[in-house]
C-alpha positions in Angstrom: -76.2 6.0 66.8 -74.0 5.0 63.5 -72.0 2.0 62.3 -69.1 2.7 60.7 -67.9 0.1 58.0 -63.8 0.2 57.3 -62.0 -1.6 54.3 -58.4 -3.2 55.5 -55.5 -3.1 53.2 -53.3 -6.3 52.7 -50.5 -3.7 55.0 -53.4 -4.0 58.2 -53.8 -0.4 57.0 -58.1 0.2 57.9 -59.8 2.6 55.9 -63.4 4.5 56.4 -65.9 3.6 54.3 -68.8 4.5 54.9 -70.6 5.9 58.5 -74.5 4.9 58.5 -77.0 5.3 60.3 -79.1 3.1 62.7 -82.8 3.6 62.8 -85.5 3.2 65.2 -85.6 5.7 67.8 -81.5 5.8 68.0 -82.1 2.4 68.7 -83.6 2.2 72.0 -84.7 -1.3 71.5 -81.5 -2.8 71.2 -81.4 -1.8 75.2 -82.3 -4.7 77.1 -80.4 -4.1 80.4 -81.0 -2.2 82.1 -84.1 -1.1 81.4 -84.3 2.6 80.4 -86.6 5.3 79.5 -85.6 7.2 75.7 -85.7 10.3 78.0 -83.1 8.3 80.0 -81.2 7.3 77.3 -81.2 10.0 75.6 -80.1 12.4 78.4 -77.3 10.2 78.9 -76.3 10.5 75.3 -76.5 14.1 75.7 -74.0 14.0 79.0 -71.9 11.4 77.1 -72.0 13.7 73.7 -70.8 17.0 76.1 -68.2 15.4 78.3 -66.3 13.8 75.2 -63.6 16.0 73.4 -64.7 16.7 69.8 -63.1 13.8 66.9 -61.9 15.3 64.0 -61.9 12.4 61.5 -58.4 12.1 59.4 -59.0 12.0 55.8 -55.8 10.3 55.2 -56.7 7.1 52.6 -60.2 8.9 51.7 -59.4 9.4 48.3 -60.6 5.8 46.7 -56.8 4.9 46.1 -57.2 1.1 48.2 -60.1 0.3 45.7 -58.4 1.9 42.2 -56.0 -0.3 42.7 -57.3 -3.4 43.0 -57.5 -4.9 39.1 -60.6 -7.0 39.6 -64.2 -7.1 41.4 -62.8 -10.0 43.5 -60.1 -8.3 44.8 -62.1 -5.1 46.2 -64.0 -7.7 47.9 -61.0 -9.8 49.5 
């Protein structure tokens, strides 16, 4: 399990930022309904995982050039 946190640009352009990680058993707590075993889960992660074509990520934007270019601490932030 992983958030992933993107910055946008003023264009509506969305950047990656960073991809971390959620603790705690890949988070089996956070699943309320309906009630499942982590074998469960997990073998329906597994199914999910194989049945999905592989992502390659685009590294287009990657190279720090949103926040370089913003002149002040506040505007990184906006």
């Amino acid at each position: 399990m992983a958030r992933i946190d993107f910055l946008a640009s003023d264009a509506g352009e969305l950047f990656l930022n960073e991809v971390n990680t959620i603790p705690g058993s890949l988070s089996h707590y956070l699943f309320i309904e309906p009630k499942e075993t982590l074998a469960e889960q997990l073998a329906k992660d597994i199914r999910e995982a194989r049945e999905r074509p592989t992502y390659t990520p685009l590294t287009q934007g990657a190279d720090g050039s949103v926040l370089q270019s913003a002149a002040t601490i506040a505007q990184k932030l906006a």
